[in-house]
Every structure is written in C-alpha cells, then in structure tokens.
N, CA, C and O atoms as a CHARMM CRD file, in Angstrom:
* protein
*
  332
    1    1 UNK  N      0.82400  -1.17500   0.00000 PROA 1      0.00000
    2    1 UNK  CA     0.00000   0.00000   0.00000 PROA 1      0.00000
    3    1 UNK  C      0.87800   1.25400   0.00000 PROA 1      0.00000
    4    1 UNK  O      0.55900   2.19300  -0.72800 PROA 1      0.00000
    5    2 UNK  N      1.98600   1.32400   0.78800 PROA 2      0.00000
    6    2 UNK  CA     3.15600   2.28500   0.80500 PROA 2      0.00000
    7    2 UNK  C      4.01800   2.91600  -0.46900 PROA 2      0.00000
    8    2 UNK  O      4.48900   4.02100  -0.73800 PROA 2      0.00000
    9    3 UNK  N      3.96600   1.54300  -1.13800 PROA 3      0.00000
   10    3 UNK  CA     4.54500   1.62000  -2.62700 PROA 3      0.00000
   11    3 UNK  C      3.63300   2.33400  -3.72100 PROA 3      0.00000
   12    3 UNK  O      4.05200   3.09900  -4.58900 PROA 3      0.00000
   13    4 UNK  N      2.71100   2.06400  -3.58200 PROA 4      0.00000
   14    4 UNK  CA     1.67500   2.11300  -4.36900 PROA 4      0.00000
   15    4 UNK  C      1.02100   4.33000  -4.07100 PROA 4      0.00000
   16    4 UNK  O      0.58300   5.17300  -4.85400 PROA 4      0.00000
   17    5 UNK  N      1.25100   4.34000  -2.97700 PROA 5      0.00000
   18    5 UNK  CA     0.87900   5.61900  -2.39100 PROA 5      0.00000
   19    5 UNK  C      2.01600   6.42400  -3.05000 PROA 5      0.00000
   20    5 UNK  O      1.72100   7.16700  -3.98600 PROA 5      0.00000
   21    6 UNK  N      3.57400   6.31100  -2.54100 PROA 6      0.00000
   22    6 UNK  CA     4.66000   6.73800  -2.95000 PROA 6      0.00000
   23    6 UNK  C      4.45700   7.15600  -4.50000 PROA 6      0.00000
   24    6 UNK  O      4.28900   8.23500  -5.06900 PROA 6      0.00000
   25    7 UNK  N      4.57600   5.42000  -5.04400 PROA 7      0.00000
   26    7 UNK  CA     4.30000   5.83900  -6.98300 PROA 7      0.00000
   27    7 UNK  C      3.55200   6.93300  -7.43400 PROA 7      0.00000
   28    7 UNK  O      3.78500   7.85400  -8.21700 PROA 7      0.00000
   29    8 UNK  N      2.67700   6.63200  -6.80500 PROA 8      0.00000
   30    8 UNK  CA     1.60800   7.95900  -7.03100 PROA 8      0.00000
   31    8 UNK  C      1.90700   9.01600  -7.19900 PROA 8      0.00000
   32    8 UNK  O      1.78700   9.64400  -8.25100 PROA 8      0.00000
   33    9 UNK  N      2.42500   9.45700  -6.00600 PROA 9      0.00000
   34    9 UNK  CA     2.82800  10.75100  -5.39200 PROA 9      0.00000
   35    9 UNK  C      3.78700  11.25900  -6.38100 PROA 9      0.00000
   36    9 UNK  O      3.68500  12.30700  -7.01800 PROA 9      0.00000
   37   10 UNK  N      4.94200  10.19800  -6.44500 PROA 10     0.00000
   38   10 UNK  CA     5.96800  10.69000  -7.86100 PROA 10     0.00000
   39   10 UNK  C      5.66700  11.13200  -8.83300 PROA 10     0.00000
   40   10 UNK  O      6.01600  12.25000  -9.21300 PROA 10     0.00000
   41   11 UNK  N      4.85300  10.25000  -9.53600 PROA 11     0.00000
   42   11 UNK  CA     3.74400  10.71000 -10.76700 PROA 11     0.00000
   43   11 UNK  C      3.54400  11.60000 -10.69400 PROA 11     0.00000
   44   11 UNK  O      4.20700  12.46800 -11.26000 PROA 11     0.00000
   45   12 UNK  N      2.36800  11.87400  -9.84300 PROA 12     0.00000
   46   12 UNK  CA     1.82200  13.39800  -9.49500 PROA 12     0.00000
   47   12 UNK  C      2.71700  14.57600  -9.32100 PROA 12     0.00000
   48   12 UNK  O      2.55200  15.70000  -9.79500 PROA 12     0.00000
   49   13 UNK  N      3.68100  14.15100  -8.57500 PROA 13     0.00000
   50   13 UNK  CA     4.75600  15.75900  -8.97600 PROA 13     0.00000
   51   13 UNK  C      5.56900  15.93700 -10.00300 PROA 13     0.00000
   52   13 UNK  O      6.09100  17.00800 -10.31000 PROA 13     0.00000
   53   14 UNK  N      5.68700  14.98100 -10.51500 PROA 14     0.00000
   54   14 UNK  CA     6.84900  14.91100 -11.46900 PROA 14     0.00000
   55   14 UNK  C      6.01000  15.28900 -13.25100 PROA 14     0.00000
   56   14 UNK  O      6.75000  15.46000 -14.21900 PROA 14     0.00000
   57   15 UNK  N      5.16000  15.33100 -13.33700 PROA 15     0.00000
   58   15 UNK  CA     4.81900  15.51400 -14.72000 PROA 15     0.00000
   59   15 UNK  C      4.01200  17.19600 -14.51800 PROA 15     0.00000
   60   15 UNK  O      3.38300  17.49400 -13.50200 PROA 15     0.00000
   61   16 UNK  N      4.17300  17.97100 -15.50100 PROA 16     0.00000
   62   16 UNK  CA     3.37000  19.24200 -14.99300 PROA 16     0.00000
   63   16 UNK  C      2.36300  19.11900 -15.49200 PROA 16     0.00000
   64   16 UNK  O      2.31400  18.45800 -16.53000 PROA 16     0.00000
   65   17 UNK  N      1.36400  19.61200 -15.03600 PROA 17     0.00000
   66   17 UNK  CA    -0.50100  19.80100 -15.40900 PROA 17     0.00000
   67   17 UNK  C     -0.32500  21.02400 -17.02800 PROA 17     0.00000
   68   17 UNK  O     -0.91200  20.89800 -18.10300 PROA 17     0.00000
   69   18 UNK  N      0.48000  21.89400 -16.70000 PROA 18     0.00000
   70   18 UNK  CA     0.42600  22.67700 -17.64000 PROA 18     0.00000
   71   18 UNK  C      0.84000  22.34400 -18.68900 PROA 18     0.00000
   72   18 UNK  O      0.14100  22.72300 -19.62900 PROA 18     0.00000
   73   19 UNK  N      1.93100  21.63300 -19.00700 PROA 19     0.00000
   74   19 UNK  CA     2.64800  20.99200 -20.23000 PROA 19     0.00000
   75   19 UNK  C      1.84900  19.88600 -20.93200 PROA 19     0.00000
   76   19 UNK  O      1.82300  19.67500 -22.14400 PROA 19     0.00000
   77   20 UNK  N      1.36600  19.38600 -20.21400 PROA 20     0.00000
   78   20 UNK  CA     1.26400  17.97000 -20.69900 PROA 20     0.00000
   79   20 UNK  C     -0.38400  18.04800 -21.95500 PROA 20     0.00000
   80   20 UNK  O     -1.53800  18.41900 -21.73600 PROA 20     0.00000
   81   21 UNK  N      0.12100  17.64300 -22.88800 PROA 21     0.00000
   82   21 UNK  CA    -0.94400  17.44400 -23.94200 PROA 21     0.00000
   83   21 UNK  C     -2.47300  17.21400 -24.11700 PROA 21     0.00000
   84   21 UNK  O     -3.30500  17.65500 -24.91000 PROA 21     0.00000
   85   22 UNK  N     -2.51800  16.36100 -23.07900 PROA 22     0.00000
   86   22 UNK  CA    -4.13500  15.45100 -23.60200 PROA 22     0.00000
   87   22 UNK  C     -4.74900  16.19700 -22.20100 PROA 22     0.00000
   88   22 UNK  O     -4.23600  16.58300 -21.15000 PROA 22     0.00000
   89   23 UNK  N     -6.13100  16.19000 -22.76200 PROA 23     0.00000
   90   23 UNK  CA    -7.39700  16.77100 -21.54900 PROA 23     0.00000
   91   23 UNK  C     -7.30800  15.49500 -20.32700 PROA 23     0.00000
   92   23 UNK  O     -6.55800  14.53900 -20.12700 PROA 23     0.00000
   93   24 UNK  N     -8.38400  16.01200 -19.73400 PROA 24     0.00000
   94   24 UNK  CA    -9.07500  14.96600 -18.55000 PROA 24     0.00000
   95   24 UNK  C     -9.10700  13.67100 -19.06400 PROA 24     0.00000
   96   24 UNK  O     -9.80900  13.59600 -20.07200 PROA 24     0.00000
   97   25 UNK  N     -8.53400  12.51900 -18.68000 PROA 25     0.00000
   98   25 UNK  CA    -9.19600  11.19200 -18.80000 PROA 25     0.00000
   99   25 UNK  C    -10.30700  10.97000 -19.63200 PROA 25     0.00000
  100   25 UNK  O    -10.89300  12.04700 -19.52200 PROA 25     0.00000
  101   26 UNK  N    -11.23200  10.02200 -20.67500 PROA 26     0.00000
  102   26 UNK  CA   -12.33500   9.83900 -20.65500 PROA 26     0.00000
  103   26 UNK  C    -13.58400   9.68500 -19.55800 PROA 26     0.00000
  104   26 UNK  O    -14.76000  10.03400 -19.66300 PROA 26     0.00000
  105   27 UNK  N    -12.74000   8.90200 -18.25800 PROA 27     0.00000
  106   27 UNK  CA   -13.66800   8.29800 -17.74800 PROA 27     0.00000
  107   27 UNK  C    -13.97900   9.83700 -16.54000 PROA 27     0.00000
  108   27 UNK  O    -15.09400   9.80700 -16.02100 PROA 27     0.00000
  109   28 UNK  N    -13.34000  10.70100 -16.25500 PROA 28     0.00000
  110   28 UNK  CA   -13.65900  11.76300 -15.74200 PROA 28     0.00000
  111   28 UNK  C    -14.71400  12.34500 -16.23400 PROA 28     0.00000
  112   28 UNK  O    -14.73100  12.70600 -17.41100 PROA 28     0.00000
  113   29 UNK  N    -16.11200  12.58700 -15.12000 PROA 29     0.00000
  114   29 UNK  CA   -17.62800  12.77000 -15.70500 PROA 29     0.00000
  115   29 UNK  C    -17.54600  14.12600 -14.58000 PROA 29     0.00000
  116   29 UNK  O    -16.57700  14.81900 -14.27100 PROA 29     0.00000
  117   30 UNK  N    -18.92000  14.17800 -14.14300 PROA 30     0.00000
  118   30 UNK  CA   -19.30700  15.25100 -12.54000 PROA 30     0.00000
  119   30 UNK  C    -18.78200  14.78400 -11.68200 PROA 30     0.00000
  120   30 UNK  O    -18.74400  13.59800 -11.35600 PROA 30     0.00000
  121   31 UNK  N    -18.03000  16.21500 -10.92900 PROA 31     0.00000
  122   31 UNK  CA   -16.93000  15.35200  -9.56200 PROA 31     0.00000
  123   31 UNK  C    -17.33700  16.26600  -8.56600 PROA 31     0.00000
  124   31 UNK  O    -18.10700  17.21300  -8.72800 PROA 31     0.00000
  125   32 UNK  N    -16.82300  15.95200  -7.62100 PROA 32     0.00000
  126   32 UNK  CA   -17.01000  16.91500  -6.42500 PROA 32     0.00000
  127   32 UNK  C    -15.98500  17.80800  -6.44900 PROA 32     0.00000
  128   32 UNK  O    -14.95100  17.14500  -6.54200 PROA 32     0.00000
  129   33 UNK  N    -15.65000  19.37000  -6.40200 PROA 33     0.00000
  130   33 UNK  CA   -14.63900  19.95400  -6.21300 PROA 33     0.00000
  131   33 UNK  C    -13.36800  19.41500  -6.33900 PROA 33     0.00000
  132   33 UNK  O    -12.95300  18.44200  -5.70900 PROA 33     0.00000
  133   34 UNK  N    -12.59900  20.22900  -7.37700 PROA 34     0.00000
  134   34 UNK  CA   -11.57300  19.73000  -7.20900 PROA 34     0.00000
  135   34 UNK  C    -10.23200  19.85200  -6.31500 PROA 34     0.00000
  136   34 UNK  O     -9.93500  21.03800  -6.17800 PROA 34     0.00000
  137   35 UNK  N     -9.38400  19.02100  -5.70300 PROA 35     0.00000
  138   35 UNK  CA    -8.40300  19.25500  -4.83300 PROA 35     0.00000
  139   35 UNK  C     -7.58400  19.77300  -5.14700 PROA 35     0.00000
  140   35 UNK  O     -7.36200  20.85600  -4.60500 PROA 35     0.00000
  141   36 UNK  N     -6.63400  19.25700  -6.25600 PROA 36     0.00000
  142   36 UNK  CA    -5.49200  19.53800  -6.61600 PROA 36     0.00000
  143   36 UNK  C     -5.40100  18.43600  -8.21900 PROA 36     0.00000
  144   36 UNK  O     -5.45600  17.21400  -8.35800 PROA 36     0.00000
  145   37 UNK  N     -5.23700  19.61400  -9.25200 PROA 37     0.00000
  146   37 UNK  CA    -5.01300  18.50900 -10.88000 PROA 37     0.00000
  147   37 UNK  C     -3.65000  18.27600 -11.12500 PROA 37     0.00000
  148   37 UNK  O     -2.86000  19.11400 -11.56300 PROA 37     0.00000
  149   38 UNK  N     -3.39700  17.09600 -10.82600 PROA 38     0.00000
  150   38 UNK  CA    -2.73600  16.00600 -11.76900 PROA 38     0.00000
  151   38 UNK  C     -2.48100  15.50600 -12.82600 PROA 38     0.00000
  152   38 UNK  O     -3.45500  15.07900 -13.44500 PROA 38     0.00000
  153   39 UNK  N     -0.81500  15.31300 -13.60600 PROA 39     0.00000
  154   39 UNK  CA    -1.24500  14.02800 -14.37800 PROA 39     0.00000
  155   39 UNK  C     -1.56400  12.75000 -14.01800 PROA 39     0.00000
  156   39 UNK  O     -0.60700  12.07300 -13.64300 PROA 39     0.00000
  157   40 UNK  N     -2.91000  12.09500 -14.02600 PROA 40     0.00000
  158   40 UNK  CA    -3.11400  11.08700 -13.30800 PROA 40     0.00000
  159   40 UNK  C     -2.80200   9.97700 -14.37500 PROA 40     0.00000
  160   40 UNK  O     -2.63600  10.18100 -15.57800 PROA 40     0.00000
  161   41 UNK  N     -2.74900   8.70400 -13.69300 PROA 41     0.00000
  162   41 UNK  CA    -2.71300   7.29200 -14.07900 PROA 41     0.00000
  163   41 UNK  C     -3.71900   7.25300 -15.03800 PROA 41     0.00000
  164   41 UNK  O     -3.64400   7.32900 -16.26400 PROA 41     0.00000
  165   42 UNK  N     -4.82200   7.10200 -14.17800 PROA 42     0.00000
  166   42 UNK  CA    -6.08200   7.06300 -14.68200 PROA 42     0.00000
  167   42 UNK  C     -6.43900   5.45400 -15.25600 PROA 42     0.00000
  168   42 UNK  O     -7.23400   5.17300 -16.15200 PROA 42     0.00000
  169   43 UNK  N     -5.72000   4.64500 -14.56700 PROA 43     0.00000
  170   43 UNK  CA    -6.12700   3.18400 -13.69400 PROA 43     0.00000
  171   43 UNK  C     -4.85300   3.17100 -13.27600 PROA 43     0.00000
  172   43 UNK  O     -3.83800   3.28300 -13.96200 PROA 43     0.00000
  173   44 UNK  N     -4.97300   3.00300 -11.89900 PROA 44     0.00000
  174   44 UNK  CA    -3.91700   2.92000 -10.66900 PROA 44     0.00000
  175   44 UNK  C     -4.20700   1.81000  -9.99300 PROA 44     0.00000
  176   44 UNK  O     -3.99700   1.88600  -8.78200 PROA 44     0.00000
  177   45 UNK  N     -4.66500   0.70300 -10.43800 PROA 45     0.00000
  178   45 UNK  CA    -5.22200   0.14600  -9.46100 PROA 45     0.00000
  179   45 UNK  C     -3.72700  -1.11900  -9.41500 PROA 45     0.00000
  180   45 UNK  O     -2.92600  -1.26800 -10.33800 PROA 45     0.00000
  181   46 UNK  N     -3.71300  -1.75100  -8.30000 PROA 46     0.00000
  182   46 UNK  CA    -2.82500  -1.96700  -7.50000 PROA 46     0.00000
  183   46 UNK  C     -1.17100  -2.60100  -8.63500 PROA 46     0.00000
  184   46 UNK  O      0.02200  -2.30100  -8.66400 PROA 46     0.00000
  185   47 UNK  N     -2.24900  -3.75500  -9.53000 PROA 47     0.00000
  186   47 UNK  CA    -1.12400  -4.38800 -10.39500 PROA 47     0.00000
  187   47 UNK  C     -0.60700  -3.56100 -11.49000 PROA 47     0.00000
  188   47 UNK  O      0.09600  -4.11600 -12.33500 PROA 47     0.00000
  189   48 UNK  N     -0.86600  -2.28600 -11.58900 PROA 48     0.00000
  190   48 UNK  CA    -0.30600  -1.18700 -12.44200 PROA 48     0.00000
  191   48 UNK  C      1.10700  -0.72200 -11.69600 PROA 48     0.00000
  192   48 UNK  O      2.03000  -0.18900 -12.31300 PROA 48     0.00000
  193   49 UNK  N      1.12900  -0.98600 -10.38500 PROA 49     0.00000
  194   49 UNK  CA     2.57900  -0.22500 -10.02700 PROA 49     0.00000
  195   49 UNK  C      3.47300  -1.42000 -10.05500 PROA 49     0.00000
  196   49 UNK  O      3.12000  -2.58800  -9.89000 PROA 49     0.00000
  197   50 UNK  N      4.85000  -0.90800 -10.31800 PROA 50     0.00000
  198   50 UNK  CA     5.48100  -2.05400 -10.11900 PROA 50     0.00000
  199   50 UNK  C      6.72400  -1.79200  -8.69000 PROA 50     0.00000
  200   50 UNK  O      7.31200  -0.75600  -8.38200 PROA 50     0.00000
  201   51 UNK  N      6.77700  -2.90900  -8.17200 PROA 51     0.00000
  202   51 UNK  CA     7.56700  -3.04600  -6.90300 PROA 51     0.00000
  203   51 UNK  C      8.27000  -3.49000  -6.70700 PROA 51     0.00000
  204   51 UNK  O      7.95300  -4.59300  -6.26200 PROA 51     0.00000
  205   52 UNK  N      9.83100  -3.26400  -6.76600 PROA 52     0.00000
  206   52 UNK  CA    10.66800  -3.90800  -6.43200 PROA 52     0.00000
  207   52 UNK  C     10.80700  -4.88000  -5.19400 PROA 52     0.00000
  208   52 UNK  O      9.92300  -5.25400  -4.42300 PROA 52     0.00000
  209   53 UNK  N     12.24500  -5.21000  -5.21100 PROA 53     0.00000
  210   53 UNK  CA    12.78600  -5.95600  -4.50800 PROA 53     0.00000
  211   53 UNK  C     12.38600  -5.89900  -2.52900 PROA 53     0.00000
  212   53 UNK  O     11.97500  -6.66200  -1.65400 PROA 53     0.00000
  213   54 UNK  N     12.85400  -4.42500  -2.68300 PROA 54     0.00000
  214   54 UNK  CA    13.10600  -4.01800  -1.60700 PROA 54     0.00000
  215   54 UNK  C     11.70400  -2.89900  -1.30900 PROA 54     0.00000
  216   54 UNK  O     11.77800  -1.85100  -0.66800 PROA 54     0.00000
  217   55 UNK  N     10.77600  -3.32000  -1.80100 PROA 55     0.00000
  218   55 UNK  CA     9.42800  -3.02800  -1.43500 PROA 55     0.00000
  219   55 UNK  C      8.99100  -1.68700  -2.14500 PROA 55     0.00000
  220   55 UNK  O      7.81100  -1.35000  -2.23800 PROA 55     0.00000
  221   56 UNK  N     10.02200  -0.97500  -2.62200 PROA 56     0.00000
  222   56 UNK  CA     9.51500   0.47400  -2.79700 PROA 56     0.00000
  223   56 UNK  C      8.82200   0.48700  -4.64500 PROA 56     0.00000
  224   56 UNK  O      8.87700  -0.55600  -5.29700 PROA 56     0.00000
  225   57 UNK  N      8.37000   1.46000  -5.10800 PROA 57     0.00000
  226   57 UNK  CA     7.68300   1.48400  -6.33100 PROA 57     0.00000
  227   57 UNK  C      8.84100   1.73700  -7.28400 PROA 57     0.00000
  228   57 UNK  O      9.73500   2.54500  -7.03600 PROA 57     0.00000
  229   58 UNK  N      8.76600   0.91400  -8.51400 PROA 58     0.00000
  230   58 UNK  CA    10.04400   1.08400  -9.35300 PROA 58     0.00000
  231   58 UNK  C      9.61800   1.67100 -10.37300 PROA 58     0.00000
  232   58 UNK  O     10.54200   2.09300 -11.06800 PROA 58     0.00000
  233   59 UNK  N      8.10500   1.98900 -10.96400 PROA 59     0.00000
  234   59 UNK  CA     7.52700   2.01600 -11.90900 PROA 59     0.00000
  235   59 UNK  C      6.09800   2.16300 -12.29600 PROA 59     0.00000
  236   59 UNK  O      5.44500   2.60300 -11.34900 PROA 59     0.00000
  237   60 UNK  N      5.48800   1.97500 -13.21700 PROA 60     0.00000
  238   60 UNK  CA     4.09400   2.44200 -13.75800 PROA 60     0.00000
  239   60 UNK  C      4.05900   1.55000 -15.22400 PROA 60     0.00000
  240   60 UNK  O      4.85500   1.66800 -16.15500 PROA 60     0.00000
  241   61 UNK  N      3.01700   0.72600 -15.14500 PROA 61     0.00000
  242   61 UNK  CA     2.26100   0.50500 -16.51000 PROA 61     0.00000
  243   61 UNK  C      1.15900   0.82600 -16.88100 PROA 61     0.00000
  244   61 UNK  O      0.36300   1.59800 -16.34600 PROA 61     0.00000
  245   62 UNK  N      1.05600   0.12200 -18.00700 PROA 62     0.00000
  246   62 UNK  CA    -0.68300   0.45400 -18.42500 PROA 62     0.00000
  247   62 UNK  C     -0.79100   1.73200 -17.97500 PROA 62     0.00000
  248   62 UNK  O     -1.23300   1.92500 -16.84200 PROA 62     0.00000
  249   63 UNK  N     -0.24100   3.23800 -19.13200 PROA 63     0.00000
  250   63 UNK  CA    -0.39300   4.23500 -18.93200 PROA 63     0.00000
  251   63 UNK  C     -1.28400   4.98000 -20.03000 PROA 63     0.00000
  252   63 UNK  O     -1.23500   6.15200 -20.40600 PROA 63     0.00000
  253   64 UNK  N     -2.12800   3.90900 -20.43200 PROA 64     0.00000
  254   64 UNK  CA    -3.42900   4.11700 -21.79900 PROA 64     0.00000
  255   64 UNK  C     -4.01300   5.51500 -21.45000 PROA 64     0.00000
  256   64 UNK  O     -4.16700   6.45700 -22.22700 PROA 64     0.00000
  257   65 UNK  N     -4.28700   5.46600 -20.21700 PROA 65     0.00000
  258   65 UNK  CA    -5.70400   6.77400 -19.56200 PROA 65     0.00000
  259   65 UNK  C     -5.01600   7.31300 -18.60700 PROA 65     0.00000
  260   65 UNK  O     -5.39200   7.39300 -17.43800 PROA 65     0.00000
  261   66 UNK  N     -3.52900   7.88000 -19.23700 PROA 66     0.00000
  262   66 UNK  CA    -3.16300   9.10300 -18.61500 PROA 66     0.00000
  263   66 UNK  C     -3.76600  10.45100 -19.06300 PROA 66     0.00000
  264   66 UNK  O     -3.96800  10.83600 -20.21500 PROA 66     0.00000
  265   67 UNK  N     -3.99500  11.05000 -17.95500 PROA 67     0.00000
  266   67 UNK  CA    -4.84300  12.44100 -18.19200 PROA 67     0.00000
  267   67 UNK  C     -4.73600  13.34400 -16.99900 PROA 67     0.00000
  268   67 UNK  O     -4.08700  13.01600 -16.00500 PROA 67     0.00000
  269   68 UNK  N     -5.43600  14.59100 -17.11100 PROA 68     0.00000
  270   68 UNK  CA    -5.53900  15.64200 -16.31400 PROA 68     0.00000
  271   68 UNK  C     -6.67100  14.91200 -15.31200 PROA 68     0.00000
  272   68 UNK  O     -7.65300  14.45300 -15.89500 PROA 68     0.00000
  273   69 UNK  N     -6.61800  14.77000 -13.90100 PROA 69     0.00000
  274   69 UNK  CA    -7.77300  15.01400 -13.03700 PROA 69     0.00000
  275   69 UNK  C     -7.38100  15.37100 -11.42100 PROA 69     0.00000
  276   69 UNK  O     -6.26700  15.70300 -11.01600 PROA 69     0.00000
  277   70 UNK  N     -8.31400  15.24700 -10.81600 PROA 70     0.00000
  278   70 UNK  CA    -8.14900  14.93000  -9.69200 PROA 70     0.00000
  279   70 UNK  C     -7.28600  14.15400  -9.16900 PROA 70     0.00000
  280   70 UNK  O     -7.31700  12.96600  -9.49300 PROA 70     0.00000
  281   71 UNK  N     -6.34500  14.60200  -8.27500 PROA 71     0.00000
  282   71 UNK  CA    -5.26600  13.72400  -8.08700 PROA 71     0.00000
  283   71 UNK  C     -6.15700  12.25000  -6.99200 PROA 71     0.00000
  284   71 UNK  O     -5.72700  11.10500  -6.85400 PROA 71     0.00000
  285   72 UNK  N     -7.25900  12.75800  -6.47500 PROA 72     0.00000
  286   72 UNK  CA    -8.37500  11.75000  -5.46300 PROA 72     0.00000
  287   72 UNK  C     -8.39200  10.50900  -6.44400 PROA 72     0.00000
  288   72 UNK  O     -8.20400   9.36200  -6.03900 PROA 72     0.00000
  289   73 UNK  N     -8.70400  10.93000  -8.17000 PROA 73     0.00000
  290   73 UNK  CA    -9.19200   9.79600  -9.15000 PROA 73     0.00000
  291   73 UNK  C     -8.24600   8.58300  -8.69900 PROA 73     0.00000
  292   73 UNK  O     -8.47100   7.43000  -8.32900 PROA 73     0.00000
  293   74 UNK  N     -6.95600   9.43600  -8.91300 PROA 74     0.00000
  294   74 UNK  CA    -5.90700   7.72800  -8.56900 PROA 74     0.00000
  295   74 UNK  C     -5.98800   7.18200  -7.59600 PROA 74     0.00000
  296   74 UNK  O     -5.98100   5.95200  -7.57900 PROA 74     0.00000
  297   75 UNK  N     -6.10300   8.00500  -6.34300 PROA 75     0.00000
  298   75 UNK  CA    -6.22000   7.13800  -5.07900 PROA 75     0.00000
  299   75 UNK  C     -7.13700   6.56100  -5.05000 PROA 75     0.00000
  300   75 UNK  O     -6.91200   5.37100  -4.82700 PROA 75     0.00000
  301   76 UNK  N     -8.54200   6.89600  -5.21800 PROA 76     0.00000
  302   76 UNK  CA    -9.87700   6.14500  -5.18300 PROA 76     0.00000
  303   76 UNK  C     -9.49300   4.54400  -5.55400 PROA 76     0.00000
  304   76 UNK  O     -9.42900   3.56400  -4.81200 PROA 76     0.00000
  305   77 UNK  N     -9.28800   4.66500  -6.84600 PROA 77     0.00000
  306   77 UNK  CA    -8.91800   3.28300  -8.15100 PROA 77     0.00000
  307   77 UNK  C     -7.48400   2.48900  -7.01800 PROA 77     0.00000
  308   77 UNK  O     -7.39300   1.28200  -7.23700 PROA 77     0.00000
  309   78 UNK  N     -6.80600   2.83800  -6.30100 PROA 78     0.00000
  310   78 UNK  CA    -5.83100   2.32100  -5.78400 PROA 78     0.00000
  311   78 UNK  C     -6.35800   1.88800  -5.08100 PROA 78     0.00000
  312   78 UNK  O     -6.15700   0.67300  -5.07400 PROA 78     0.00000
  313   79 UNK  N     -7.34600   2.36200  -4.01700 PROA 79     0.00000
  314   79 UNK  CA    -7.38800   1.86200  -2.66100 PROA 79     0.00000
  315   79 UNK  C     -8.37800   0.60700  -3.33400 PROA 79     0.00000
  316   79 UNK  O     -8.05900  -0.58200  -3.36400 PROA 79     0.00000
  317   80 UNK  N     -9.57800   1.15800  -3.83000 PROA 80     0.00000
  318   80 UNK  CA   -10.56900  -0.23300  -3.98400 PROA 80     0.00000
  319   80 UNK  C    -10.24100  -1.11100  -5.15000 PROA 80     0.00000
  320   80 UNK  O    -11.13200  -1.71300  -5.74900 PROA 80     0.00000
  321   81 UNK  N     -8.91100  -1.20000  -5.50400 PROA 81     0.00000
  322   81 UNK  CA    -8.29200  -2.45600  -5.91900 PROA 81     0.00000
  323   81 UNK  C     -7.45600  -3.15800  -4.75200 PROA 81     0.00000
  324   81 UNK  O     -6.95400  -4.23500  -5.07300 PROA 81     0.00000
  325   82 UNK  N     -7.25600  -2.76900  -3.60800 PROA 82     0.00000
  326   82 UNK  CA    -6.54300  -3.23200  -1.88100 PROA 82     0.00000
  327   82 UNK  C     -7.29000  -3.93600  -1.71900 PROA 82     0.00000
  328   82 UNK  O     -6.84900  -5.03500  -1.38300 PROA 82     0.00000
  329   83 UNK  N     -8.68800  -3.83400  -1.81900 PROA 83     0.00000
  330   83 UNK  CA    -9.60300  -4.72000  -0.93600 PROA 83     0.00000
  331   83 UNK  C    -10.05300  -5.40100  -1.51500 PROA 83     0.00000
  332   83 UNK  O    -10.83100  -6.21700  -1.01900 PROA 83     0.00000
C-alpha cells in the first residue's frame, strides 16, 4: 500500500498539469470539487505499479488513460483495488 501511495505521489509531482498534452481522462464525468489537478494514471489500481525488490515502487504501466484530473481519481482506483 506504501509503494503504491509513494508511486503515485511521484507521478503526481513529477509531470506538470500545464505541459502535458491530452485533456481529462475519458472516464472523468461530474466530480465533487476539485483538490489539486494532476497528471493522473487514470487506472492505478494496484497491479499497475510495479515493486521492487526491496518493497519500494520502481515504476508504472498500463499508462493508456493518462490524463488531467483529480489527483483523489488515482487514489480512489488504488485503494478499492486493496480490498
């Protein structure tokens, strides 16, 4: 879950909202306020990160529905792929 939070987080700072090409996700519809926009995953769900050896996040696949959203979108899709 640590790894998976971390990856995220990298993602999220590391690409700028302003630069980056493509709109919102498709699957981004009516949201509640937004927090803070992201380039998100835009499926984060758990077997998308990859984890090394030594537990920490080494990586990102399946980056089809990268887009602008809510940085919440990724966590949402992360957590209820945990359970």
């Amino acid at each position: 879950m640590r790894a998976i939070g971390v990856g995220l987080r990298l993602l999220h700072d590391a690409l700028p909202v302003d630069e980056f090409p493509f709109g919102p996700p498709p699957w981004v519809t009516d949201s509640p306020p937004i927090d803070r926009l992201v380039v998100c995953h835009g499926d984060a769900c758990a077997p998308n990160t990859l984890i090394g050896d030594d537990g920490r996040c080494c990586g990102h696949v399946d980056l089809g529905d990268l887009g602008i959203a809510d940085r919440w979108a990724d966590i949402a899709v992360a957590m209820l792929s945990l359970s």
